[in-house]
C-alpha positions in Angstrom: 15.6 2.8 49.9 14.8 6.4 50.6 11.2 7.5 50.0 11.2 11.3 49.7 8.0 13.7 49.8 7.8 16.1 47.4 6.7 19.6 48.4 6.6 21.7 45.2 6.5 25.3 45.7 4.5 27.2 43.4 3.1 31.3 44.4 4.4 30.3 48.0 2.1 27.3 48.4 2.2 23.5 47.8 1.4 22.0 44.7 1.6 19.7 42.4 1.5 19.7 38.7 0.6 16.8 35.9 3.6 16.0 33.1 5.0 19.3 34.4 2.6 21.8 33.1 2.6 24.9 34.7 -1.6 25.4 33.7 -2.1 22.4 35.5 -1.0 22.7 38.8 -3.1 21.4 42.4 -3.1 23.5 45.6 -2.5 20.7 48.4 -1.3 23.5 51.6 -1.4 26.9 51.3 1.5 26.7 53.5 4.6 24.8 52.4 5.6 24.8 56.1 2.3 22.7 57.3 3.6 20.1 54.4 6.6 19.5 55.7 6.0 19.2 58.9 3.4 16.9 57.9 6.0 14.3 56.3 8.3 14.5 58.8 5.6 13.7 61.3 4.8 10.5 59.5 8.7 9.6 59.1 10.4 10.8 56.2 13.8 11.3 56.5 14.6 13.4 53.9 12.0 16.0 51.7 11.8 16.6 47.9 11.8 20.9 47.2 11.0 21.9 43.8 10.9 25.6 43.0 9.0 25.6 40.2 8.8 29.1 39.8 12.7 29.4 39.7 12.3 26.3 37.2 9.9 28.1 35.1 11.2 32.3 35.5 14.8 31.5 36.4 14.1 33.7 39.5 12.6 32.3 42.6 10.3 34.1 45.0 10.6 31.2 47.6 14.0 32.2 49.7 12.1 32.7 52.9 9.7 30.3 52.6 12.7 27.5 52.2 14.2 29.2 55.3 11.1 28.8 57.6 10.9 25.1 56.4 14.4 24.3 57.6 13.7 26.6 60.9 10.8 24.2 61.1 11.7 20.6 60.3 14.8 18.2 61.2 15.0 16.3 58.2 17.1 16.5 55.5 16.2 18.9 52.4 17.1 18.5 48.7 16.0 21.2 46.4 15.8 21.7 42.9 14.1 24.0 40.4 16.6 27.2 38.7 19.7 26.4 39.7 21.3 27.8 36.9 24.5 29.4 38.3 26.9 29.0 41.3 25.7 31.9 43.3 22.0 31.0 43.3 23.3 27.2 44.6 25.5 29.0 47.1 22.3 31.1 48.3 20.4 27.8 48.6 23.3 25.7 50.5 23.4 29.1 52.7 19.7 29.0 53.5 20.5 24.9 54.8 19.7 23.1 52.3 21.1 19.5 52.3 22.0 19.1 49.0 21.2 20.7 45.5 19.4 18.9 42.0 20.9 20.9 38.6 19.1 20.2 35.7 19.8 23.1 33.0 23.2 24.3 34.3 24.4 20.7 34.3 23.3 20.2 30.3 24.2 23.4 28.8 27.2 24.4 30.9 29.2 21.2 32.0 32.4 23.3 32.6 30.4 25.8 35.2 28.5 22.2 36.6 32.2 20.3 37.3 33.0 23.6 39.0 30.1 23.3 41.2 30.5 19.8 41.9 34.6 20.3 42.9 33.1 22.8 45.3 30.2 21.3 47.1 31.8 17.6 46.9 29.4 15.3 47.9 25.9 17.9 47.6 25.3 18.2 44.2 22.7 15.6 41.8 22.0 16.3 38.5 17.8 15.8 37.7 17.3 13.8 34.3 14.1 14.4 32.9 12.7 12.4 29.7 10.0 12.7 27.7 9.9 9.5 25.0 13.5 9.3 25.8 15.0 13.1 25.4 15.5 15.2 28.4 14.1 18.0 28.6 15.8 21.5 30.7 13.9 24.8 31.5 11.4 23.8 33.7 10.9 20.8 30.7 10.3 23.0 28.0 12.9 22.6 25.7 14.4 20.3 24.1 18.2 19.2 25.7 19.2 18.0 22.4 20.4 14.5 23.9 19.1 11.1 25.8 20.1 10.2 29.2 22.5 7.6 28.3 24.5 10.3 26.1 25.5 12.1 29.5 25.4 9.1 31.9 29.8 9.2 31.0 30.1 12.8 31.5 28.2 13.4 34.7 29.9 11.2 37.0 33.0 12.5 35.7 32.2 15.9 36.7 31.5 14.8 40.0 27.8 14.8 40.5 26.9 12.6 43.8 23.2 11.1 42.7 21.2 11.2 39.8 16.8 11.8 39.7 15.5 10.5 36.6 12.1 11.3 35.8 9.5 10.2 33.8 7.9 13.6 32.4 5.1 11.5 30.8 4.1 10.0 33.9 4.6 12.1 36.4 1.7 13.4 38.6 -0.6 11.1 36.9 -0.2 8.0 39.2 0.3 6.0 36.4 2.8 3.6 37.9 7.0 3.4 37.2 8.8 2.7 33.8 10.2 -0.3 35.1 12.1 -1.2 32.4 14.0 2.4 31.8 14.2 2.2 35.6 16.1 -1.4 35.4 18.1 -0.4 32.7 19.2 2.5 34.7 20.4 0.6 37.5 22.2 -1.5 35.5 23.7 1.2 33.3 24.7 4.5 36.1 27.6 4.8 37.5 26.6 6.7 40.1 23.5 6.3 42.6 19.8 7.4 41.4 16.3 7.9 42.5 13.5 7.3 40.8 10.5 9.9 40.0 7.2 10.1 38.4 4.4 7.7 38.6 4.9 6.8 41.7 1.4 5.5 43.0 0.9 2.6 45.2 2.7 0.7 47.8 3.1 -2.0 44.6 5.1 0.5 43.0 7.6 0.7 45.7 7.6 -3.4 45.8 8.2 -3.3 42.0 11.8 -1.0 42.7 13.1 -2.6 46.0 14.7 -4.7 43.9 17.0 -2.2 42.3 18.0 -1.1 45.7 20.0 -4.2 46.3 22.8 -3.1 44.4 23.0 0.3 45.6 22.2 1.7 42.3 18.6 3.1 43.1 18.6 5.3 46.1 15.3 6.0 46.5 11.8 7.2 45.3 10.5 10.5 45.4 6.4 10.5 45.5 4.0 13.4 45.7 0.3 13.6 44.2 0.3 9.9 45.6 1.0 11.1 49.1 -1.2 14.0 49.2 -4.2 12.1 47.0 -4.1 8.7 49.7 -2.9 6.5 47.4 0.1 5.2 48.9 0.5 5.8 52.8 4.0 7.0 53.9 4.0 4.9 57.3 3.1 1.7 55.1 6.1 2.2 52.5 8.3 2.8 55.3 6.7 -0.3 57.2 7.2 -2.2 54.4 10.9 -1.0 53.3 11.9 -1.3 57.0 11.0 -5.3 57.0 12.5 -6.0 53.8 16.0 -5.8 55.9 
């Protein structure tokens, strides 16, 4: 199981925002750089991106500042936040990232999101976020007029290689997992997913390892927590390491 740091990128620093309001947003690094290198210091192997400004504006002001993280770090990137058309993921996949999280595109245009996923095979997730069951698209303000398991069918179909599903309602408020949505989840995708918001404390990881051992959840994705001290990267890896 995969724990990933989130670096949100908001004005070209750090932050991170509560149920995904844009008004309520934390500065953690001025520097999105000094984050990252921060993470990968204390063993990540892979890091979380979110451009929330491309989220929120459909235009994102962070190119450069996604380069000099890759210049700067060894570990793999995933990145999501306004992906909304095949030559913004291109530009992405072109400054190194890893691999690419579509939320809108893959809701409203599933014919332009299959296309996508035929030509990045392998690099392409699709991020499910609920609130009280509906996901949400545009940086989680509207509505996406459907539930996750309507689309469960029709994403793995078009090809998308992981799934995040996240908890609007809990995340940034270290609040602890939906266990039960997570469990039903696992037992329920047909593809591999990781798990996002409320992740707190090293008893939320405990609480999830057991999904991992079908291969259904991937991994955990864990910001606010990080930066705030309430769960010590080192000690979840520790602790995922000797559960092999």
């Amino acid at each position: 199981m995969i724990v990933f740091p989130a670096v949100d990128l908001k004005g070209g620093k750090a932050v991170r925002l509560r149920r995904g309001r844009a008004d309520d947003a934390t500065v953690f690094a001025d520097d999105p750089v000094e984050a990252a290198q921060r993470w990968e210091r204390e063993g990540a192997t892979w890091l979380h991106l979110v451009d929330l400004d491309g989220a929120f504006d459909g235009v994102s002001p962070h190119t450069e500042a996604v380069r000099r993280i890759r210049r700067e770090i060894g570990i793999s990137i995933q990145l999501g936040g306004g992906i909304r058309d095949e030559r913004t993921a291109a530009a992405w996949l072109e400054a190194g990232v890893t691999r690419l999280i579509i939320g809108t595109l893959a809701l409203e245009d599933p014919a332009a999101f299959a296309r996508l996923c035929r030509s990045c095979p392998g690099r392409i997730g699709v991020s499910l976020d609920a609130e009280g069951g509906r996901l949400k698209t545009r940086g989680w303000t509207d509505d996406g007029g459907c539930s996750v398991w309507d689309v469960l069918p029709r994403l793995a179909g078009d090809g998308a290689a992981f799934l995040i599903y996240t908890d609007i309602e809990r995340d940034g408020m270290k609040t602890g997992v939906n266990l039960p949505v997570l469990t039903r989840l696992a037992e329920q995708s047909p593809i591999p997913f990781i798990a996002a918001g409320g992740v707190a404390t090293l008893d939320d990881i405990r609480a999830l390892h057991p999904l991992s051992r079908g291969g259904k959840l991937s991994g955990v994705i864990t910001g606010r927590a990080l930066y705030e001290g309430t769960l010590d990267l080192r000690e979840a890896l520790a602790w995922i390491a000797s559960q092999a």
